[in-house]
Backbone as JSON Lines, residues from 0, in Angstrom:
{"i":0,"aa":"X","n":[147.03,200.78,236.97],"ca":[146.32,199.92,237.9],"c":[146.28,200.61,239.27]}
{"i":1,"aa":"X","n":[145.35,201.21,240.21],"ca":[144.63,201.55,241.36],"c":[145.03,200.13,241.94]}
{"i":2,"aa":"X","n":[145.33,200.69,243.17],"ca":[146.19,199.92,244.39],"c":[146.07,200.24,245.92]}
{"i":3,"aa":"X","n":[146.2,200.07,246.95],"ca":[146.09,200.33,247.99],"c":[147.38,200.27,248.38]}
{"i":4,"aa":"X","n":[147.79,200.88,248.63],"ca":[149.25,201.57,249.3],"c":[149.38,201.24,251.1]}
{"i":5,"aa":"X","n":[150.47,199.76,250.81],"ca":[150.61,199.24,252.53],"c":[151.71,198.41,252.46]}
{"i":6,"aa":"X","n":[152.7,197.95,253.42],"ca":[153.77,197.51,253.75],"c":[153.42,196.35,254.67]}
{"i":7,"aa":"X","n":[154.51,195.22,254.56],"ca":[154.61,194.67,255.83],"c":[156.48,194.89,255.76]}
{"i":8,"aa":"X","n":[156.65,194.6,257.51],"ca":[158.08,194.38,257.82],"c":[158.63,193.18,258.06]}
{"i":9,"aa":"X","n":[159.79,192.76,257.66],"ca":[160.39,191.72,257.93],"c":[161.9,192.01,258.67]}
{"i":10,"aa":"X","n":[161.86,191.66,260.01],"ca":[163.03,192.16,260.71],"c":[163.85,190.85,260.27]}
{"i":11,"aa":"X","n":[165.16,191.32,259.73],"ca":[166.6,190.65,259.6],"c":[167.44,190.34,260.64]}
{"i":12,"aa":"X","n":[167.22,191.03,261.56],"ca":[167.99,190.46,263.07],"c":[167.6,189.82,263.21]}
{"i":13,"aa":"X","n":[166.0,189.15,263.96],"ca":[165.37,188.23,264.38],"c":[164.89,187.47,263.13]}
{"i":14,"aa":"X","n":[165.02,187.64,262.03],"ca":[164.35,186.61,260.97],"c":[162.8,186.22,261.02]}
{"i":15,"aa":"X","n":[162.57,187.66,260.89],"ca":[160.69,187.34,261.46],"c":[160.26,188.25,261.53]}
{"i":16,"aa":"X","n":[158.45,188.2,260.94],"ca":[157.79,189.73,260.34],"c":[157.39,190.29,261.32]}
{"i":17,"aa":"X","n":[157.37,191.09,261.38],"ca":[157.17,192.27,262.63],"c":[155.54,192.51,262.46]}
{"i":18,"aa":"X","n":[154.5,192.04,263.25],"ca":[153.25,192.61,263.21],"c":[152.9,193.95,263.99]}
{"i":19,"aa":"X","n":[152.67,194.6,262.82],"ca":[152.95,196.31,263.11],"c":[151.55,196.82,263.56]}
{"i":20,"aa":"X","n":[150.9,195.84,263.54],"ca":[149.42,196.21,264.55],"c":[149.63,196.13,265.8]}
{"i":21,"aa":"X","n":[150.89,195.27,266.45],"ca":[150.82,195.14,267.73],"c":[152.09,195.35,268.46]}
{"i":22,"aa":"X","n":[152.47,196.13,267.51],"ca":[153.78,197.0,268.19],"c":[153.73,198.65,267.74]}
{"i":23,"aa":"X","n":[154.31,199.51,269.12],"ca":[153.99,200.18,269.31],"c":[155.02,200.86,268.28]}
{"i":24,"aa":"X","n":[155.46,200.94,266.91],"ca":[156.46,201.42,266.18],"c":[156.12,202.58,265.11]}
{"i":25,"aa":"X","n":[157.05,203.28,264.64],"ca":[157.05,203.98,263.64],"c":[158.09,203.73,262.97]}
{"i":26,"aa":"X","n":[157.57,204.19,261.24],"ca":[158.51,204.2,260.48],"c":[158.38,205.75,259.76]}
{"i":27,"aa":"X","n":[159.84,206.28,259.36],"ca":[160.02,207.05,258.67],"c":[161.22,207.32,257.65]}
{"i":28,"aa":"X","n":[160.9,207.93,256.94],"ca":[162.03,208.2,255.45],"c":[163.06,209.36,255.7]}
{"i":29,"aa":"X","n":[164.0,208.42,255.84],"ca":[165.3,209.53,255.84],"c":[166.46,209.66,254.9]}
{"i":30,"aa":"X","n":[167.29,210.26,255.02],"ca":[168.54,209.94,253.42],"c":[169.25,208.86,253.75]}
{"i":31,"aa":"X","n":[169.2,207.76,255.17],"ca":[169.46,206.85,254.42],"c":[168.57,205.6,254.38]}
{"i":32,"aa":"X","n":[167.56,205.86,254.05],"ca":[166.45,204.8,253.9],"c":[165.15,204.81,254.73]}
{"i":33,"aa":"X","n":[164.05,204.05,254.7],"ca":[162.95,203.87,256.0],"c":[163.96,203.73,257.34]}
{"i":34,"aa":"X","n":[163.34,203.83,258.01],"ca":[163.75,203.62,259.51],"c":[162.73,203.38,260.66]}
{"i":35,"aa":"X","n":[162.85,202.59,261.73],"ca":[161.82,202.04,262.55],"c":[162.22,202.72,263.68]}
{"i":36,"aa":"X","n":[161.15,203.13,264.26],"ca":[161.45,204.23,265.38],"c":[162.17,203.25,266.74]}
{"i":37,"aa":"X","n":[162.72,204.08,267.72],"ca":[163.24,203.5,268.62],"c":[162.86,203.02,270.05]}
{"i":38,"aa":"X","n":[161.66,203.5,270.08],"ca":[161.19,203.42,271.14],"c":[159.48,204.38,271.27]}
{"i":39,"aa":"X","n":[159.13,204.63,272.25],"ca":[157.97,205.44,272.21],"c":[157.98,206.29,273.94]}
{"i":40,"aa":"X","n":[156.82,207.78,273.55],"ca":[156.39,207.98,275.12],"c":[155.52,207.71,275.52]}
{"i":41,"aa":"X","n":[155.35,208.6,277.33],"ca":[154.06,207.95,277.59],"c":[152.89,208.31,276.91]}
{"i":42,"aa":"X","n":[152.85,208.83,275.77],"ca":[151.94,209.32,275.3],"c":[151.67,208.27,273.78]}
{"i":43,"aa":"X","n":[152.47,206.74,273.82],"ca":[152.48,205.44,272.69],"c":[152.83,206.48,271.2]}
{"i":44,"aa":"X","n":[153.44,207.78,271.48],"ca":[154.02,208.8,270.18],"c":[155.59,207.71,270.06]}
{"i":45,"aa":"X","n":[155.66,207.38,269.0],"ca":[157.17,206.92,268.31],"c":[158.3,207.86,269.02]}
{"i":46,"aa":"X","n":[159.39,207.41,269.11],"ca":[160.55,208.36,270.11],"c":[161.96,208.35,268.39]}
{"i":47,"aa":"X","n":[162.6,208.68,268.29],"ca":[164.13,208.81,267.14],"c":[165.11,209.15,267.77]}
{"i":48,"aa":"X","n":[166.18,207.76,268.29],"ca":[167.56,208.41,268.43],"c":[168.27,208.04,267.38]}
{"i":49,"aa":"X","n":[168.25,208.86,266.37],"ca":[168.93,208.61,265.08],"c":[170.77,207.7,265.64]}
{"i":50,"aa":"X","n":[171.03,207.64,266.72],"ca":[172.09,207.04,266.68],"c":[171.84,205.26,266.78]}
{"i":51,"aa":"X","n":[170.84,205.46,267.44],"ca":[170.44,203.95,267.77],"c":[169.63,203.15,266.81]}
{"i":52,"aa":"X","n":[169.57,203.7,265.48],"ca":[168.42,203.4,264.36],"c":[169.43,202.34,263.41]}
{"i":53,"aa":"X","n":[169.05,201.07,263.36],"ca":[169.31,200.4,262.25],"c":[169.16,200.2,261.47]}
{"i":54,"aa":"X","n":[169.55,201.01,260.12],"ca":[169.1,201.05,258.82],"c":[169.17,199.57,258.26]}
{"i":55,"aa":"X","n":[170.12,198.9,258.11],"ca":[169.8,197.78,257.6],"c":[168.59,196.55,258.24]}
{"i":56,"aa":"X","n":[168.34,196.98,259.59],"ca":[167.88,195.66,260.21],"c":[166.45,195.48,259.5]}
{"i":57,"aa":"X","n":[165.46,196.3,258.94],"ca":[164.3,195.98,258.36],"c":[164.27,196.23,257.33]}
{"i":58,"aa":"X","n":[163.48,195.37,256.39],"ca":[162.9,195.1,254.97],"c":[161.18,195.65,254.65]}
{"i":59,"aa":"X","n":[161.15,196.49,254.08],"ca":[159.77,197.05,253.49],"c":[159.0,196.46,252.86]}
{"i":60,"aa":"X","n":[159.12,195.43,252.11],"ca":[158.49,194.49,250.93],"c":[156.5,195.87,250.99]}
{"i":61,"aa":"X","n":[156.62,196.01,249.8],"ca":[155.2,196.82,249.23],"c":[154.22,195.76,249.0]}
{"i":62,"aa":"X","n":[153.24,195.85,248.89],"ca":[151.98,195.52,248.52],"c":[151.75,195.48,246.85]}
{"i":63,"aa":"X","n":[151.51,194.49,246.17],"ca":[151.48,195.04,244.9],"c":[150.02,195.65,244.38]}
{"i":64,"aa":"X","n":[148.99,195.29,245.1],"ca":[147.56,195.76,244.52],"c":[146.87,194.11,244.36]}
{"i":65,"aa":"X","n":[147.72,193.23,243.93],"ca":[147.1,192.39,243.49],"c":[147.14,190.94,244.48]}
{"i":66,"aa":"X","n":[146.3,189.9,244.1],"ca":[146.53,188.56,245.12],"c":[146.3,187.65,244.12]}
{"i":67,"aa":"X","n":[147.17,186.62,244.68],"ca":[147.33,185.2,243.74],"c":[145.92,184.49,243.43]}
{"i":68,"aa":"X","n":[145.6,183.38,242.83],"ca":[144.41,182.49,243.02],"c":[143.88,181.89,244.23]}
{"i":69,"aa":"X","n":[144.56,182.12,244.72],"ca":[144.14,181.44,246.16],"c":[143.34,183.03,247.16]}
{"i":70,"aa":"X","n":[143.59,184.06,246.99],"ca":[142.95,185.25,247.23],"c":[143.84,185.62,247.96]}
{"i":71,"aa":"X","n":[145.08,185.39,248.44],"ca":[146.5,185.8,249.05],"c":[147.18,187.22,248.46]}
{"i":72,"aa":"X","n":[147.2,188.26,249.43],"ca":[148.11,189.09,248.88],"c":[149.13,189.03,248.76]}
{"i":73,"aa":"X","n":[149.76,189.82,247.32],"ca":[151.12,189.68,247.01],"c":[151.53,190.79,247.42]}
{"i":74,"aa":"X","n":[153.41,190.49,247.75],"ca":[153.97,191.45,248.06],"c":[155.23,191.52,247.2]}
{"i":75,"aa":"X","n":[156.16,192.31,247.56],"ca":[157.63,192.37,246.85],"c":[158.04,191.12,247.53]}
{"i":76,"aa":"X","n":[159.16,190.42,247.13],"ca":[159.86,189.8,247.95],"c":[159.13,188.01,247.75]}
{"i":77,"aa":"X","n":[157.73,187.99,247.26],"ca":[156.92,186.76,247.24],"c":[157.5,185.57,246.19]}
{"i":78,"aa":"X","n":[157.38,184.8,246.12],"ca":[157.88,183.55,245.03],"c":[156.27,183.08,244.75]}
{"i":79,"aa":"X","n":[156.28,183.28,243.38],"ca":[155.09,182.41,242.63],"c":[155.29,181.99,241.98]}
{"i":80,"aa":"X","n":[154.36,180.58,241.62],"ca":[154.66,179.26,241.14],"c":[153.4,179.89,239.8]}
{"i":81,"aa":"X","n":[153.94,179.59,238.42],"ca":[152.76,179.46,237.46],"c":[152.55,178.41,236.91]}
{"i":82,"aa":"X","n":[151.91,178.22,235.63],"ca":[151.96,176.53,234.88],"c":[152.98,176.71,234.36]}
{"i":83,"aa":"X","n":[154.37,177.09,234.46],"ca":[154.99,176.34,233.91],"c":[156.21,176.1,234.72]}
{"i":84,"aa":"X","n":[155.51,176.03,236.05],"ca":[156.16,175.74,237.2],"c":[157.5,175.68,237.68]}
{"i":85,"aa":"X","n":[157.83,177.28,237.24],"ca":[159.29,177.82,237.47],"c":[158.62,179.44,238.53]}
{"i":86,"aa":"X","n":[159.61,178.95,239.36],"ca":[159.07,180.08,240.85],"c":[159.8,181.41,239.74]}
{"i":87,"aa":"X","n":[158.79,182.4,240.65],"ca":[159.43,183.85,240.01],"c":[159.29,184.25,241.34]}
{"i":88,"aa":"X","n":[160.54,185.57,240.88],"ca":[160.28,186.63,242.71],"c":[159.41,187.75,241.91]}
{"i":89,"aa":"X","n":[158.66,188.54,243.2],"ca":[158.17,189.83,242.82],"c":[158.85,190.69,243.2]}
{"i":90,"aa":"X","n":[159.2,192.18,242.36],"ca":[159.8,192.97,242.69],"c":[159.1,193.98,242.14]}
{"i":91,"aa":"X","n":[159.44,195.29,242.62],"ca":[158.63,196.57,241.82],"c":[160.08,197.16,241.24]}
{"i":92,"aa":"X","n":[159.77,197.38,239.78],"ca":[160.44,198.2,239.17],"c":[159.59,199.92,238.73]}
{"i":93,"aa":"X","n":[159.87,200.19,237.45],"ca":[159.53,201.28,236.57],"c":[158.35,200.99,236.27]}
{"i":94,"aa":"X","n":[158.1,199.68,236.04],"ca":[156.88,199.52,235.3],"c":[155.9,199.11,236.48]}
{"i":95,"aa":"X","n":[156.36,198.94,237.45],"ca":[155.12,198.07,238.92],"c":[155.86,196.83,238.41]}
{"i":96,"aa":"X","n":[155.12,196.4,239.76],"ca":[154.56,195.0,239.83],"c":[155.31,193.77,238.66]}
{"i":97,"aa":"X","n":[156.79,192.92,238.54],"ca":[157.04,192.6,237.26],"c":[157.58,191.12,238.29]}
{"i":98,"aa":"X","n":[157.28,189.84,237.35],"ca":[158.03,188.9,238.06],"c":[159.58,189.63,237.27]}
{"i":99,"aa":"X","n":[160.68,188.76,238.35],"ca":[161.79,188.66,238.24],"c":[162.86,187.7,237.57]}
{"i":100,"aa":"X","n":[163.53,187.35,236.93],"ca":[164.56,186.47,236.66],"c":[165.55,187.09,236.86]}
{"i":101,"aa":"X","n":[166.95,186.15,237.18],"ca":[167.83,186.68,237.27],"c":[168.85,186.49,236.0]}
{"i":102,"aa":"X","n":[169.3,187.93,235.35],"ca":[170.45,187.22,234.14],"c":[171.19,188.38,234.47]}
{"i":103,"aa":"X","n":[172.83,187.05,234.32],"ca":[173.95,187.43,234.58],"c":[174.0,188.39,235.98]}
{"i":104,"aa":"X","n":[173.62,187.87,236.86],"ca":[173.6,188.13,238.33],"c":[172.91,189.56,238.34]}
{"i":105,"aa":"X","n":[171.72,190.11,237.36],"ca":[171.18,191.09,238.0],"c":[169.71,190.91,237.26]}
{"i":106,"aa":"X","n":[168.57,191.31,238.23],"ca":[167.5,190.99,238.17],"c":[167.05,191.9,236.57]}
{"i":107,"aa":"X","n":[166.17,191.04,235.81],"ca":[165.15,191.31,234.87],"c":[163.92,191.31,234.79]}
{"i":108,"aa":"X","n":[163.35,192.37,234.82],"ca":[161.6,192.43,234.91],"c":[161.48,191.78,233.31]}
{"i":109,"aa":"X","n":[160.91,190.34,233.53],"ca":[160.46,189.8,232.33],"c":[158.8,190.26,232.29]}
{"i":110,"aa":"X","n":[157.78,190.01,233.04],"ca":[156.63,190.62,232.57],"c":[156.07,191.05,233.99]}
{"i":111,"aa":"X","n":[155.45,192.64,233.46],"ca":[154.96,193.4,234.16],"c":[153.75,193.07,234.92]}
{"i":112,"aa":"X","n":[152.95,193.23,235.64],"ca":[151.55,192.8,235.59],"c":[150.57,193.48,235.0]}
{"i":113,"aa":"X","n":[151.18,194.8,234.79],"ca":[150.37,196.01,233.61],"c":[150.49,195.39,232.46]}
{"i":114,"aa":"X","n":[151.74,194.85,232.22],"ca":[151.93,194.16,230.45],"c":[151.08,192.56,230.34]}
{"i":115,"aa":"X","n":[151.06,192.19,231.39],"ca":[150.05,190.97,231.44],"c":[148.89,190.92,231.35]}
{"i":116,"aa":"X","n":[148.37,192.14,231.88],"ca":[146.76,192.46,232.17],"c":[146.53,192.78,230.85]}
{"i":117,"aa":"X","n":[147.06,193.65,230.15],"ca":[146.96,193.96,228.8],"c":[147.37,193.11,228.12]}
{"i":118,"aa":"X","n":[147.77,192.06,227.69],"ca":[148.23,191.55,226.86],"c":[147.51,190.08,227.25]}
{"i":119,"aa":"X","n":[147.33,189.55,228.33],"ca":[146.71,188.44,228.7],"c":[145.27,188.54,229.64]}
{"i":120,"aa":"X","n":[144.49,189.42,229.22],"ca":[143.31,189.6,230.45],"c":[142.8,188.3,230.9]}
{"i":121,"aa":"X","n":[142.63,186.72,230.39],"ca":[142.35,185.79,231.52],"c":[143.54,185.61,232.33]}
{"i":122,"aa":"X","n":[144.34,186.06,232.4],"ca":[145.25,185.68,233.37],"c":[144.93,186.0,234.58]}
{"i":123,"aa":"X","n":[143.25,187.08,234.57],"ca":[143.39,188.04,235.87],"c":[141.44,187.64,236.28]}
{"i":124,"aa":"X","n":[141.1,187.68,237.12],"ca":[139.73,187.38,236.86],"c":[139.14,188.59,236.84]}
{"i":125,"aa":"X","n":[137.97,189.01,237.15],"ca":[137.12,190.0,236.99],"c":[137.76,191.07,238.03]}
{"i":126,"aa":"X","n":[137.96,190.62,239.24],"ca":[138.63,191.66,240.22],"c":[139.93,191.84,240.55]}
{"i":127,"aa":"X","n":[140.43,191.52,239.52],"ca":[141.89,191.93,239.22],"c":[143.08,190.33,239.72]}
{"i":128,"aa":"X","n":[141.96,189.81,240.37],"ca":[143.28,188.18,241.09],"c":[143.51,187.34,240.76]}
{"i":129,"aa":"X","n":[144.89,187.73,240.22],"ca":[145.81,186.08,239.41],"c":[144.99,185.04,239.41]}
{"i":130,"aa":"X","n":[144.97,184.62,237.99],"ca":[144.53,183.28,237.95],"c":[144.93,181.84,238.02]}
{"i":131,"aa":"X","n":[145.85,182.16,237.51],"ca":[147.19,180.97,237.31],"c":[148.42,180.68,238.28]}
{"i":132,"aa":"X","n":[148.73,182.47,238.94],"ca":[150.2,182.29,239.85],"c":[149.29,182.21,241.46]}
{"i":133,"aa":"X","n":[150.04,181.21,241.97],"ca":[149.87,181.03,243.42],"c":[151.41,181.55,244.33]}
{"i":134,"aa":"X","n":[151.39,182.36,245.42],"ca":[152.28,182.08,246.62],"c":[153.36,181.0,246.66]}
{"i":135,"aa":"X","n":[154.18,180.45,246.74],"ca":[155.06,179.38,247.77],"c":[155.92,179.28,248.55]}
{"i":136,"aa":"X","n":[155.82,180.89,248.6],"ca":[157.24,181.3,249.8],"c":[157.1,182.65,249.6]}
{"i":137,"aa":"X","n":[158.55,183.13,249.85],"ca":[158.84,184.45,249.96],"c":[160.47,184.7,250.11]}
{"i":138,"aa":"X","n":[160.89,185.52,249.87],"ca":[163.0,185.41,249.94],"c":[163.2,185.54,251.13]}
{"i":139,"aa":"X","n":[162.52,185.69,252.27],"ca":[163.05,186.17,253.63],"c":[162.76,185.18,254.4]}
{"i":140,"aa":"X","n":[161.85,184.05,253.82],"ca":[161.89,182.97,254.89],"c":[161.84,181.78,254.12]}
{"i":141,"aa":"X","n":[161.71,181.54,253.0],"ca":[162.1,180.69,251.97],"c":[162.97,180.58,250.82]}
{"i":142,"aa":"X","n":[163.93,181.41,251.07],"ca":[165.02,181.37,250.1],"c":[165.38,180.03,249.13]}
{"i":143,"aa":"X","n":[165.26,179.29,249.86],"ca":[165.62,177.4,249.07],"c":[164.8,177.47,248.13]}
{"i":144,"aa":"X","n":[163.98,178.05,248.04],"ca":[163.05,177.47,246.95],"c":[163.18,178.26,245.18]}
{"i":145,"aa":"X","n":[163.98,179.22,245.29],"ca":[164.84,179.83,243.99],"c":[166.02,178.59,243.5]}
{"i":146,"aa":"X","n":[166.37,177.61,244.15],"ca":[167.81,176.67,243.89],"c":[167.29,175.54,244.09]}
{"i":147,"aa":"X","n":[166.13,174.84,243.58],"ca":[165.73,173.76,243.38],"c":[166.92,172.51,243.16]}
């Protein structure tokens, strides 16, 4: 499945997505993870004081290619509701794009969206967007909604 390759951020300090159109930031890949630049010059170029970089404070959540019924893009990290109205998380594994369950405290890609598309093509409409799963949160600002 052809995808468009894009991120949003969700800062963990402040509990809130970082709109990266309107901040002057960079990110880059280092050995120990993405990293959000620290500052910038006068020239709005990203600045790195690798001492001052908080690896844990931001979350990457990917883009999966695809959007729910409602025409909403999905990301990692999203909770969707299907008919049989048990929330799943999205996560990317091996295979892309797979809802999640959790057994015995570690996540299981129960179905792929490659194994769905193939195996269930109305599930998807003509331009690839869920038919059945909608949005209802996300783990970074709706956590409650996995513990009904």
């Amino acid at each position: 499945m052809k995808r468009e390759i894009k991120f949003r951020v969700w800062d963990n300090k402040l509990s809130q997505w970082v709109n990266i159109f309107t901040h002057k930031i960079g990110v880059q890949l280092t050995d120990m993870g993405l990293a959000m630049s620290t500052g910038w010059d006068s020239e709005d170029n990203p600045t790195w004081d690798f001492n001052e970089i908080e690896f844990d404070r931001y979350e990457f959540p990917q883009f999966t290619g695809l959007k729910d019924r409602n025409g909403r893009e999905i990301y990692e990290g999203d909770i969707l509701m299907g008919l049989n109205r048990i929330p799943k998380i999205i996560k990317w594994s091996d295979e892309g794009a797979c809802f999640v369950e959790e057994e015995q405290f570690k996540p299981v890609c129960t179905w792929s969206f490659d194994m769905l598309f193939r195996k269930h093509k109305k599930a998807f409409a003509s331009n690839g967007q869920l038919t059945s799963h909608y949005i209802i949160g996300n783990i970074y600002e709706n956590p409650e909604l996995l513990n009904p």
